[in-house]
N, C-alpha and C positions, 0 to 999 in steps of 0.2 A: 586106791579106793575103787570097788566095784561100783556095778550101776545101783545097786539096793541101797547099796551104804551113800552113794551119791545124792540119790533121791531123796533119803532119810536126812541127811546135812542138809538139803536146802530146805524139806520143807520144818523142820525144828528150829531154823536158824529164822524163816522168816519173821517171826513177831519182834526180830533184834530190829528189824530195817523199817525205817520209813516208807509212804507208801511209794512217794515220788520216784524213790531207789527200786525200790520192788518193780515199778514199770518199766524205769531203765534196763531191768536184766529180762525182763518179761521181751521186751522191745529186740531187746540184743539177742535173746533167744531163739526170736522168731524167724529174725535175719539170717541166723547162724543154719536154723529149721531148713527156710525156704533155699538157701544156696545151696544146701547139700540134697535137696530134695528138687529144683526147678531151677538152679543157679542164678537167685538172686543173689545182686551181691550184696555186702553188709554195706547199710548206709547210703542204700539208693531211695531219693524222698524227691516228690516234687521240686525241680528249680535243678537237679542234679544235670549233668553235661556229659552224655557216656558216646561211646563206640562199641554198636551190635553187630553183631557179625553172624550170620544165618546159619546152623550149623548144616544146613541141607544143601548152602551153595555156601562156600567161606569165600570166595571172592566178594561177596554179596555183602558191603560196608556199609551200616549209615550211619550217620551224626547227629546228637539232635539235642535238644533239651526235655528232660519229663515234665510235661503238661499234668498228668493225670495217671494214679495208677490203681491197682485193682491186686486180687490176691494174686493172680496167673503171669501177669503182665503189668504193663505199662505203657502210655504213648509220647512220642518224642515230637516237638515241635525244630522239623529241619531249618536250619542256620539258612539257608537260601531260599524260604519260603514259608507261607504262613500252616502249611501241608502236618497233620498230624499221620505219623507212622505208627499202627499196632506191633509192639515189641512184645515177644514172650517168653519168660524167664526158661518152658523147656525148648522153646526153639531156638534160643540167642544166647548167643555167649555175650557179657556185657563187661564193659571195664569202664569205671567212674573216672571221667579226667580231671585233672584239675587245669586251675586256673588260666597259667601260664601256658599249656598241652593244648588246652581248648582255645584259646587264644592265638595259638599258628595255625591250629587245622582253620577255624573259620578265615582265618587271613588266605590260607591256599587255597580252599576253596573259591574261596573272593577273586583272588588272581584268575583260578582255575578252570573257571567258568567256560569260557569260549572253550579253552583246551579241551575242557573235558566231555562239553556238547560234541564238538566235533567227531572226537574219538565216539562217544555214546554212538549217533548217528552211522559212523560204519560199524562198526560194530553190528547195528541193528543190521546197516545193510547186509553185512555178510551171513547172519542169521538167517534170514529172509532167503539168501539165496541158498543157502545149506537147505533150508526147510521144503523150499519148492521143490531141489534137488529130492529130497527123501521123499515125496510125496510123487513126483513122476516116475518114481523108481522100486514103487511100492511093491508091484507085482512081483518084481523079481525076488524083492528083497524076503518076501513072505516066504518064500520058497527054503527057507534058510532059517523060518525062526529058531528062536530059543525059546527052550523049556522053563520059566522063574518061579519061583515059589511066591507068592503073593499072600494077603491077610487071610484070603478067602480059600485059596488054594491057588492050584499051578493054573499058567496061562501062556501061551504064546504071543512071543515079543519079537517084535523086528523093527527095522530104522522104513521109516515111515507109516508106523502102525499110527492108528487114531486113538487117543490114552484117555479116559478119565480116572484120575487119582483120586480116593477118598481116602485121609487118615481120621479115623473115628475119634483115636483121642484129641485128637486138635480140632474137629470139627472143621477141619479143612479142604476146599475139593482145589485141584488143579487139572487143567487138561490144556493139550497142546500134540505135537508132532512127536514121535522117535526119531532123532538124531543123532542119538549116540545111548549107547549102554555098556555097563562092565558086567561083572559075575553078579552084583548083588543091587545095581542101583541103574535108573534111565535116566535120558536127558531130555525134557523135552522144552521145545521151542513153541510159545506162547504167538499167537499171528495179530494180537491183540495190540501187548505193550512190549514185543520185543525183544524180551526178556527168555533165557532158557535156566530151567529148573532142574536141579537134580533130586531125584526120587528114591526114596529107598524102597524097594518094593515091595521087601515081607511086611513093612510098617502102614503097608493100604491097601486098599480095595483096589483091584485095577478092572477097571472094565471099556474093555475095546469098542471103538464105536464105529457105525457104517458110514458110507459115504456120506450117506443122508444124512444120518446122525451129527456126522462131522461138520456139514454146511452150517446146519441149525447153529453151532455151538463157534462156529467161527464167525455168523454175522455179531453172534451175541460178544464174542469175546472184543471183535473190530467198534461195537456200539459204544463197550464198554471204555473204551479208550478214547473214543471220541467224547462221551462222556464226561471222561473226566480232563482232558483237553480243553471242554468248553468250561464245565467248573473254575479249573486253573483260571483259565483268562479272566474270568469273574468273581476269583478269591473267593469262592466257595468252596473250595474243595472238602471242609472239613462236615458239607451236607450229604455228602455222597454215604451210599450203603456201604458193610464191608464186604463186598462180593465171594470172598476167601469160602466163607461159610454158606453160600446162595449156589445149590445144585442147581444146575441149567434144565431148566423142562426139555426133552428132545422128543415130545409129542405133541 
């Protein structure tokens, strides 16, 4: 059956079906829509229990339950806190667990806790110290950029460059340190939350920023974490702005 003759069977066919079934396929359609369009999966609804996985960092895991969701995305409420995470069906790969599945990740995590702070902690530390590393090592390194193709056009890249990232379609900015690049993507280390990001570069705007520039955007980025540091302690967190999409003023 072609797509015409397709299209012709359902809609001839509808006045056979009640409405309640008509919704059911309307429902499953849309599912079916959004996953191959934004990778929603089929059957993700409020109360549901997934594993997203970032596709811009795939180490980058979380756990959560949907809170709330919207046509782009979703948010998950994490198993170790009252913290809502923005999940986005094109940024996330998502896989609905079940019952049993979700029932040992929150137990490892339970367990996992200490273990996993600890690790978290050097981790940041060695971050931290790559980051400084790249930033007193700048001059030289500049001496050596790379040519990348970006959204905007080409720009020169090097490990300790000062980076703000904007992807338009996601409405996303990130900015941090060059610590590492390949042919087609950066890394950059955030002095904020610790955190290093991989960047695809034709997919944003990249715009280098000066030393000045850079101060500005590193008390903002260190504010921001204290910020939300203090929220945590007072179970607010879920009052906090989404800063993802909030361009940093650098004047």
């Amino acid at each position: 059956m072609n797509d015409e003759s397709f299209v012709g069977f359902v809609v001839n066919n509808a006045s056979r079906y009640d409405i309640e079934t008509l919704e059911k396929i309307i429902h499953s359609l849309n599912d079916n829509i959004a996953g191959r369009r934004w990778g929603k999966p089929s059957g993700l609804k409020v109360g549901s229990n997934i594993e997203a996985i970032l596709f811009e960092a795939p180490n980058f895991v979380q756990y959560g339950t949907v809170v709330r969701m919207s046509p782009k995305g979703c948010k998950i409420e994490s198993p170790r806190s009252s913290f809502t995470w923005p999940i986005w069906y094109a940024k996330h790969s998502i896989r609905i667990l079940d019952e049993p599945e979700w029932n040992r990740i929150w137990a490892a995590l339970e367990r996992g806790d200490e273990e996993y702070e600890a690790k978290r902690q050097a981790e940041f530390a060695e971050s931290a110290a790559d980051r400084e590393d790249a930033i007193n090592n700048r001059s030289k390194a500049q001496k050596k950029a790379v040519t990348m193709g970006a959204l905007h056009g080409s720009v020169q890249v090097f490990r300790g460059a000062f980076v703000h990232a904007y992807r338009p379609d996601w409405d996303n900015h990130e900015y941090g340190v060059v610590v590492d690049f390949s042919a087609k993507k950066i890394v950059l280390s955030d002095p904020g939350d610790g955190f290093e990001r991989s960047i695809t570069v034709s997919k944003h705007v990249i715009d280098l920023l000066s030393e000045g520039q850079w101060a500005i955007v590193d008390a903002e980025l260190r504010r921001r974490a204290q910020e939300y540091d203090a929220a945590k302690a007072a179970g607010k967190e879920q009052s906090l702005p989404d800063y993802s999409s909030v361009e940093i003023e650098l004047t």
